[in-house]
SETOR-556741 format. One record per residue: residue in one letter; chain; x, y, z of N, C-alpha, C, O in turn. Coordinates in nm, 2 decimals. Example, Ala and Ser with C-alpha at 12.3 -4.5 7.8 and 13.67 -1.06 7.14 Angstrom:
+---+---+--------+--------+--------+--------+--------+--------+--------+--------+--------+--------+--------+--------+
| r | c |   n_c1 |   n_c2 |   n_c3 |  ca_c1 |  ca_c2 |  ca_c3 |   c_c1 |   c_c2 |   c_c3 |   o_c1 |   o_c2 |   o_c3 |
+---+---+--------+--------+--------+--------+--------+--------+--------+--------+--------+--------+--------+--------+
| a | A |   1.32 |  -0.57 |   0.78 |   1.23 |  -0.45 |   0.78 |   1.32 |  -0.33 |   0.78 |   1.42 |  -0.33 |   0.85 |
| s | A |   1.28 |  -0.22 |   0.71 |   1.37 |  -0.11 |   0.71 |   1.29 |   0.00 |   0.79 |   1.34 |   0.11 |   0.80 |
+---+---+--------+--------+--------+--------+--------+--------+--------+--------+--------+--------+--------+--------+
This chain:
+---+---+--------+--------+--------+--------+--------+--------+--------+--------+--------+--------+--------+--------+
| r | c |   n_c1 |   n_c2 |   n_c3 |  ca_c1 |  ca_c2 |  ca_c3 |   c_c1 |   c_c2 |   c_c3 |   o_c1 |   o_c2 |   o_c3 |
+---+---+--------+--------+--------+--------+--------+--------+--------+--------+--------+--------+--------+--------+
| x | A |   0.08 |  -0.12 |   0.00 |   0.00 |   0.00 |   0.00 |   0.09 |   0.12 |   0.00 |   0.18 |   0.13 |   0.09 |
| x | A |   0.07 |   0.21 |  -0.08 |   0.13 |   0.33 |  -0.11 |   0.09 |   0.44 |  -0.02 |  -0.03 |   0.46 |   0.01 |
| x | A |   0.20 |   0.52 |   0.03 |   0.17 |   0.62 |   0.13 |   0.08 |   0.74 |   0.11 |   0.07 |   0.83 |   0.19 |
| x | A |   0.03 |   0.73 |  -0.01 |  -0.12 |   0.82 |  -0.08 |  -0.22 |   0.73 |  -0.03 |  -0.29 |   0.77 |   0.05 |
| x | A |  -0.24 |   0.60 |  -0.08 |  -0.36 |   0.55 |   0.01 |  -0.33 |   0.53 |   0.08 |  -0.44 |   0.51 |   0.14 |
| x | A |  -0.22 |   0.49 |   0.19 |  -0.23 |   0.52 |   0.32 |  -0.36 |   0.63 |   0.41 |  -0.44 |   0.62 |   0.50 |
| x | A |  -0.29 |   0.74 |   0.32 |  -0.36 |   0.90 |   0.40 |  -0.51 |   0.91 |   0.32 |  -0.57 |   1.02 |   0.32 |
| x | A |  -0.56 |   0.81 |   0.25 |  -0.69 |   0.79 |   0.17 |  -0.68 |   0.88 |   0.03 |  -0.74 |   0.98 |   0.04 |
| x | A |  -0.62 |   0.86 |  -0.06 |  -0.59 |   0.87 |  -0.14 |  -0.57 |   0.82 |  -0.23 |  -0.49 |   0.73 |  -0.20 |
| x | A |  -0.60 |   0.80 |  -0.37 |  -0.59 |   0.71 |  -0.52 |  -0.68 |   0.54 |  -0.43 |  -0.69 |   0.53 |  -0.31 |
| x | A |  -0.73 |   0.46 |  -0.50 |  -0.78 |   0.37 |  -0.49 |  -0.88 |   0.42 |  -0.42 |  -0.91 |   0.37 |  -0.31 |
| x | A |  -0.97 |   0.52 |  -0.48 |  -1.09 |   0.59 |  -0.43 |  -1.17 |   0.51 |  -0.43 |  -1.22 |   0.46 |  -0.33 |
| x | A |  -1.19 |   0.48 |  -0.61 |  -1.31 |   0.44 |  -0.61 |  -1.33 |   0.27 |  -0.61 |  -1.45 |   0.23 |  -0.63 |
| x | A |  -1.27 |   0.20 |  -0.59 |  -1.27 |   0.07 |  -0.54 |  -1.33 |   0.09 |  -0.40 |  -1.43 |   0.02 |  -0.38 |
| x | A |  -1.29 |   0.16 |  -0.32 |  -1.36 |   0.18 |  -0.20 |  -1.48 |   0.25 |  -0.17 |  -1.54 |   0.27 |  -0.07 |
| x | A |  -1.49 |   0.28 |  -0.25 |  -1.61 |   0.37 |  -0.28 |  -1.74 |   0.21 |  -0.31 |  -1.84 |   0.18 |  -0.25 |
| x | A |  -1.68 |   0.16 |  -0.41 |  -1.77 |   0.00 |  -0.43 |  -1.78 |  -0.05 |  -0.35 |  -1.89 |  -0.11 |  -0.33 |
| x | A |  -1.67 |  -0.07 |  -0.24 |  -1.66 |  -0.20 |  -0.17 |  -1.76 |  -0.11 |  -0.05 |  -1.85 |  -0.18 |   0.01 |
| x | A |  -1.74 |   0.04 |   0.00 |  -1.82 |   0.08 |   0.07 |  -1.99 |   0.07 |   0.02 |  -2.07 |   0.03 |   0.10 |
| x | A |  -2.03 |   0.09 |  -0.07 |  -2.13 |   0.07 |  -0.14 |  -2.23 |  -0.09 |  -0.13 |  -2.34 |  -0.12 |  -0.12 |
| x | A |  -2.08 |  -0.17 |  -0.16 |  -2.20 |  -0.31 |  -0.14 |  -2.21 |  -0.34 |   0.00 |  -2.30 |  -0.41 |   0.04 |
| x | A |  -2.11 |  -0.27 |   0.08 |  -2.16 |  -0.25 |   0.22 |  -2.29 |  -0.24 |   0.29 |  -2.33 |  -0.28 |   0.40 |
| x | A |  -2.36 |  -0.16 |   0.17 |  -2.47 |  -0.08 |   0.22 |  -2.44 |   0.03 |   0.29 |  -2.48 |   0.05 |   0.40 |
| x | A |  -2.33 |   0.14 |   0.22 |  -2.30 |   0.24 |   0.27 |  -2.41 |   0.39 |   0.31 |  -2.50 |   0.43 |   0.23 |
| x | A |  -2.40 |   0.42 |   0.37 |  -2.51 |   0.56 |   0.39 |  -2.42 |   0.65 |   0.35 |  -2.30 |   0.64 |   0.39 |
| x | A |  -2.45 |   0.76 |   0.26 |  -2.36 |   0.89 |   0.21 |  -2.43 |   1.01 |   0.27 |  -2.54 |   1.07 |   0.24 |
| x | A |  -2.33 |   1.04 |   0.36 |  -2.40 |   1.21 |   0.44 |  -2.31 |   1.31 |   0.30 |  -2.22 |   1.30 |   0.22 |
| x | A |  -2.38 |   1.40 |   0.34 |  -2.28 |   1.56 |   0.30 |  -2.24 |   1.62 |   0.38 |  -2.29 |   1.56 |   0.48 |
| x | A |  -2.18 |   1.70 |   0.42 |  -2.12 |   1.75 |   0.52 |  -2.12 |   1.91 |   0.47 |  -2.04 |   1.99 |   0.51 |
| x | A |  -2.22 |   1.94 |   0.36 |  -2.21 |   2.10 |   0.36 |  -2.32 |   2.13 |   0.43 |  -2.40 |   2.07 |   0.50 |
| x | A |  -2.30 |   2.29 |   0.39 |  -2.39 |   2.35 |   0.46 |  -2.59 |   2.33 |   0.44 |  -2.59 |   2.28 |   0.33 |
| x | A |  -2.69 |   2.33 |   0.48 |  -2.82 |   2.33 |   0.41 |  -2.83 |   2.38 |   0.30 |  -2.89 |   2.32 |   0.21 |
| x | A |  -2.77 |   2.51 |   0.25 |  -2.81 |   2.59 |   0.16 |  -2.72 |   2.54 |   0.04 |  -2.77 |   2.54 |  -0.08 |
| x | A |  -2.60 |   2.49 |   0.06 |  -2.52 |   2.42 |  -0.06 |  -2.59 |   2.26 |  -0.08 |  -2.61 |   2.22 |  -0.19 |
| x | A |  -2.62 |   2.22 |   0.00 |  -2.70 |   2.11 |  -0.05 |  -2.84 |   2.13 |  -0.13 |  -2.85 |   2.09 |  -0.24 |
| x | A |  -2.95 |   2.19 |  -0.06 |  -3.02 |   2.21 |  -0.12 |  -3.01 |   2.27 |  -0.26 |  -3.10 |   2.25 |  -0.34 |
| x | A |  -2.87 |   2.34 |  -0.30 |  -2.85 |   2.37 |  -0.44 |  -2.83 |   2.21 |  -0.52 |  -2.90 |   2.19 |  -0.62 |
| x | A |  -2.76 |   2.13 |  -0.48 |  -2.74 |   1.99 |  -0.62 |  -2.67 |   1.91 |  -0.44 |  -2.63 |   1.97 |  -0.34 |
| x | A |  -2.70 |   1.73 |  -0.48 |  -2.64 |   1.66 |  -0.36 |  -2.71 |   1.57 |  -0.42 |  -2.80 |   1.59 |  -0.49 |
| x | A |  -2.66 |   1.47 |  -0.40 |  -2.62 |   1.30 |  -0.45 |  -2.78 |   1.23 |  -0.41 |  -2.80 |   1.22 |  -0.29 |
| x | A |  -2.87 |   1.18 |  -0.49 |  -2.94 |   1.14 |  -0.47 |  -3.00 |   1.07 |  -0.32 |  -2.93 |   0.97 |  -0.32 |
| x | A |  -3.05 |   1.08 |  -0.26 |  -3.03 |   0.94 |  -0.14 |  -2.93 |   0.98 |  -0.01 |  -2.89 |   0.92 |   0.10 |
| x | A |  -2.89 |   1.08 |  -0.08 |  -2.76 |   1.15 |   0.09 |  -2.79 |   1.21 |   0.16 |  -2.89 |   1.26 |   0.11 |
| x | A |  -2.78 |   1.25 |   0.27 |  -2.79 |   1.27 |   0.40 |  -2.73 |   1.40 |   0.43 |  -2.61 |   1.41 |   0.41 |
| x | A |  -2.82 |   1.50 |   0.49 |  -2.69 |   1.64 |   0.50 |  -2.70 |   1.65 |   0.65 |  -2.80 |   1.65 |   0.72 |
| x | A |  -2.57 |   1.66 |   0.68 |  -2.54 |   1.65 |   0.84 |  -2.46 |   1.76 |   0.84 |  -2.35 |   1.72 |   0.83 |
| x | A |  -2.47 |   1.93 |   0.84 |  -2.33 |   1.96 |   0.81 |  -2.27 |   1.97 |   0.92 |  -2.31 |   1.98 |   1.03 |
| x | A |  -2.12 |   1.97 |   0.88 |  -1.97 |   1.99 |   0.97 |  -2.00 |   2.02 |   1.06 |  -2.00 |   1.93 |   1.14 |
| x | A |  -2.07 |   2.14 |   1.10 |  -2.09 |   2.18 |   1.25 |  -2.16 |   2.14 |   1.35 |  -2.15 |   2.19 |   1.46 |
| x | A |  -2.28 |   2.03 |   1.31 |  -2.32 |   1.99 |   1.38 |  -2.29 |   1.78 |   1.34 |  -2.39 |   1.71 |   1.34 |
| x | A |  -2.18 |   1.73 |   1.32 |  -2.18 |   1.60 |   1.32 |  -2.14 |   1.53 |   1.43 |  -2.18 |   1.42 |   1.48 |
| x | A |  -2.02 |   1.63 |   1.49 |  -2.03 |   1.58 |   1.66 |  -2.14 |   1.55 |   1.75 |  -2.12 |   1.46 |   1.83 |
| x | A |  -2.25 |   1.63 |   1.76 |  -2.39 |   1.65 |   1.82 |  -2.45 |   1.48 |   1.72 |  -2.51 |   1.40 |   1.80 |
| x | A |  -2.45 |   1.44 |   1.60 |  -2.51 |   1.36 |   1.56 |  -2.41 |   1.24 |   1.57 |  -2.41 |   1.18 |   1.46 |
| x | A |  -2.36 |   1.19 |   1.64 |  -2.24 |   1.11 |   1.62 |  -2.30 |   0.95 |   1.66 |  -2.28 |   0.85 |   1.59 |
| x | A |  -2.40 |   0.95 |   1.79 |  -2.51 |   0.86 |   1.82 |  -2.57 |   0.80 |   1.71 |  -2.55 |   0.69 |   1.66 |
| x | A |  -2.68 |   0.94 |   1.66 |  -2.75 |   0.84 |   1.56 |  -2.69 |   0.81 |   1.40 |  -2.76 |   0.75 |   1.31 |
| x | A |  -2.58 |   0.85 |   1.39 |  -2.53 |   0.79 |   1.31 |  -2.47 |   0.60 |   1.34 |  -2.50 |   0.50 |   1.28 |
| x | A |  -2.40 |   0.63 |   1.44 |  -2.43 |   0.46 |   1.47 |  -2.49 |   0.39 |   1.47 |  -2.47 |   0.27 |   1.45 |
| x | A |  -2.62 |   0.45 |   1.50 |  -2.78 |   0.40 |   1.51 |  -2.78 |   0.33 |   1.36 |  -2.80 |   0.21 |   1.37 |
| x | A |  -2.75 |   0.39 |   1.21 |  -2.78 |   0.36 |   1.15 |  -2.70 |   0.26 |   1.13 |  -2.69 |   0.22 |   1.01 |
| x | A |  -2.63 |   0.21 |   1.20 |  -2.49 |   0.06 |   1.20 |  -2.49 |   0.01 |   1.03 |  -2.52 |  -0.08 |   0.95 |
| x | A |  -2.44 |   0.13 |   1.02 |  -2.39 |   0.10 |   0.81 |  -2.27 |   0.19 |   0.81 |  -2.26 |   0.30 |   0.88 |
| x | A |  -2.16 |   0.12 |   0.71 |  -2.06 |   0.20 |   0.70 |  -2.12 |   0.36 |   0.66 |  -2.23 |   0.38 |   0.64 |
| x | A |  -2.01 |   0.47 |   0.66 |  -2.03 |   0.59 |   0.61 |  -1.97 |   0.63 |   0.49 |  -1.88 |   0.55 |   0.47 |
| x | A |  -1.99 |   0.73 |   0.40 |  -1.87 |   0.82 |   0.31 |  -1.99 |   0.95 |   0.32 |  -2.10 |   0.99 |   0.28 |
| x | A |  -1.84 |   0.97 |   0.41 |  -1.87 |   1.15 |   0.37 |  -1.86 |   1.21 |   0.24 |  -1.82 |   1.15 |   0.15 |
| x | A |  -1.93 |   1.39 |   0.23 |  -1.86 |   1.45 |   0.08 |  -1.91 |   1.56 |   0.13 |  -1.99 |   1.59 |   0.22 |
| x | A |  -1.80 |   1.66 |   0.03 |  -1.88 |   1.80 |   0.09 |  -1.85 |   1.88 |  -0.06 |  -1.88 |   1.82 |  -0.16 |
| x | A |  -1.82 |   1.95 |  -0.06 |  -1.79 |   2.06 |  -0.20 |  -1.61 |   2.01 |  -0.29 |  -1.57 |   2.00 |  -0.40 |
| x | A |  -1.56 |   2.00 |  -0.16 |  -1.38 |   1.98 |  -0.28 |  -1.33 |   1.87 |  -0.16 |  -1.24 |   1.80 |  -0.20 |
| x | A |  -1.36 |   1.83 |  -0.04 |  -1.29 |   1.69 |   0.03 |  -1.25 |   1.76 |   0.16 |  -1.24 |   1.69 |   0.26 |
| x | A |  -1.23 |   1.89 |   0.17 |  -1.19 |   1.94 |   0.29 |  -1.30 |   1.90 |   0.40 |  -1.28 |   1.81 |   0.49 |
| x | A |  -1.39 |   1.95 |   0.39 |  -1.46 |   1.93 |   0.54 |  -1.51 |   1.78 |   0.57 |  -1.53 |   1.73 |   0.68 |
| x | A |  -1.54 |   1.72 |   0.46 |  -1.57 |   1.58 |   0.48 |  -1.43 |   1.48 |   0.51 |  -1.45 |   1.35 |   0.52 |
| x | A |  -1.28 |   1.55 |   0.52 |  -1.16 |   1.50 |   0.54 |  -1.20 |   1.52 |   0.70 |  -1.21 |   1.42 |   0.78 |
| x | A |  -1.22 |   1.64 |   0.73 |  -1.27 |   1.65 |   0.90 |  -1.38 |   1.56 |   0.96 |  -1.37 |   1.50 |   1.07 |
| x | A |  -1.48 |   1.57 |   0.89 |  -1.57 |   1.43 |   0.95 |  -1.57 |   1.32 |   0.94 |  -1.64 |   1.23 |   1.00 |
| x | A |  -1.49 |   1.31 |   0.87 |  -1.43 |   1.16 |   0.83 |  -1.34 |   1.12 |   0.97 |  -1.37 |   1.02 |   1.03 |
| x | A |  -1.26 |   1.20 |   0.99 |  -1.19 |   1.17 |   1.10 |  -1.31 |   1.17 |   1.27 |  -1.33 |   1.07 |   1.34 |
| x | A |  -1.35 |   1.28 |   1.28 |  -1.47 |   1.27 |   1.35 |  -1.56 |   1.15 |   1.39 |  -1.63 |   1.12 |   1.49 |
| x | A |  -1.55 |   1.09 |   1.26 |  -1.61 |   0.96 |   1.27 |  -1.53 |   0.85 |   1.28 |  -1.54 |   0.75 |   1.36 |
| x | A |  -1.46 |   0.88 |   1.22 |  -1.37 |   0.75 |   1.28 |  -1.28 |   0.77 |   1.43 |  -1.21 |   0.68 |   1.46 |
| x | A |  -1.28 |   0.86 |   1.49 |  -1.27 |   0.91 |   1.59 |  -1.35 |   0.82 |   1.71 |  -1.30 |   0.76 |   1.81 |
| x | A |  -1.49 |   0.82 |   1.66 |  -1.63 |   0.76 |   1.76 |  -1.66 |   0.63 |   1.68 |  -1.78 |   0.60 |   1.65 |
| x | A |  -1.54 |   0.54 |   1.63 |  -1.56 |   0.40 |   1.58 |  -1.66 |   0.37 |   1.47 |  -1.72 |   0.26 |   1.46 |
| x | A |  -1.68 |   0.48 |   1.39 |  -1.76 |   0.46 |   1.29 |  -1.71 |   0.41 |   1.16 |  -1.59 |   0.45 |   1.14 |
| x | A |  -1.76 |   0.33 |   1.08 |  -1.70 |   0.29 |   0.97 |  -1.70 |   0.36 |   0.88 |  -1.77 |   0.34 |   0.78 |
| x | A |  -1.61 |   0.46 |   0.87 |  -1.65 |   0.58 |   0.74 |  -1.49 |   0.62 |   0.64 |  -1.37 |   0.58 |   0.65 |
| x | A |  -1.55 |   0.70 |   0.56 |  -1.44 |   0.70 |   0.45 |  -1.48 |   0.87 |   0.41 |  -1.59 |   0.92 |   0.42 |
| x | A |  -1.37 |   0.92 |   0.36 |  -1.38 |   1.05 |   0.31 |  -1.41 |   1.03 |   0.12 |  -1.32 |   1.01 |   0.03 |
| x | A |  -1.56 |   1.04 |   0.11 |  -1.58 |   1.05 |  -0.05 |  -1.50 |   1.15 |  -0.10 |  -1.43 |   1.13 |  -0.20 |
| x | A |  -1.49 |   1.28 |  -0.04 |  -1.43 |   1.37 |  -0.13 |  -1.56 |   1.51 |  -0.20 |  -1.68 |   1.52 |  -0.16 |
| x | A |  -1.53 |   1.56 |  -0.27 |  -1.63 |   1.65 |  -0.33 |  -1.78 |   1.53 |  -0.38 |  -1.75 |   1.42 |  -0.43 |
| x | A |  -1.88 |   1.57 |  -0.37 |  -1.98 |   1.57 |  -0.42 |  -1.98 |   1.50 |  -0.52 |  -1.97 |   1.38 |  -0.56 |
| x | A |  -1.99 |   1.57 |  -0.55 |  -1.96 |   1.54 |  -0.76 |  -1.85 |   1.43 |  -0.84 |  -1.85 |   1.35 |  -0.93 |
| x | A |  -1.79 |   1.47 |  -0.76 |  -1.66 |   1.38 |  -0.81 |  -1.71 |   1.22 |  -0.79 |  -1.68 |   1.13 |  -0.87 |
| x | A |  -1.80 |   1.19 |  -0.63 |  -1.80 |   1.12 |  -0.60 |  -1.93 |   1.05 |  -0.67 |  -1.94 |   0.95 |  -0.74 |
| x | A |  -2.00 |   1.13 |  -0.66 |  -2.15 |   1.06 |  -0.76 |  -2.07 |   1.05 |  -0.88 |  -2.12 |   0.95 |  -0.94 |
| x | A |  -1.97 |   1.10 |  -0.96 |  -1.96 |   1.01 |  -1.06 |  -1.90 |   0.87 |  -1.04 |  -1.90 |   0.78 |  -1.14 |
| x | A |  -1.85 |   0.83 |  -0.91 |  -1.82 |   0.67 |  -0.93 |  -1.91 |   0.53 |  -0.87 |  -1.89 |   0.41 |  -0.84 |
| x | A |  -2.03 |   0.63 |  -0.86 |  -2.13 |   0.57 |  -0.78 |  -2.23 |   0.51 |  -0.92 |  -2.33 |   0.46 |  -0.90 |
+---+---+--------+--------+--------+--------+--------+--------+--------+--------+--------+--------+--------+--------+
């Protein structure tokens, strides 16, 4: 394993499938008003600032996660966040990018 996918990096989208046949749940991590503009069919908007406060019922839903938010940054932070509180999650990355390997 290469020190890029080490830090979640290249071998995206393999993970992105294997989270998928998981039965992955895909939050966003923007704000209401950037979602409400365009967001991945079936996704979940939790944003950044409040996913600590949701960290419970996210386990609740005992299914891996992938975050996304606009470009990878904030969902790099919830990502950790979550895997912080033993959640099974992965940083999708921007939005967009990610619905295209979905």
């Amino acid at each position: 394993m290469g020190l890029l996918s080490m830090l979640g990096f290249g071998g995206k989208s393999e993970s992105v499938k294997d989270f998928m046949d998981k039965g992955a749940v895909i939050i966003d991590v923007r704000t209401v008003g950037e979602f409400q503009s365009g967001h991945i069919k079936g996704s979940k908007n939790i944003p950044l600032d409040t996913i600590s406060s949701k960290v419970n019922e996210i386990k609740r839903l005992e299914k891996p996660v992938i975050v996304c938010c606009r470009s990878g940054m904030r969902s790099a932070q919830a990502n950790s966040i979550l895997k912080s509180n033993g959640i099974d999650s992965m940083n999708g990355g921007g939005w967009q990018s990610l619905e295209s390997k979905l």
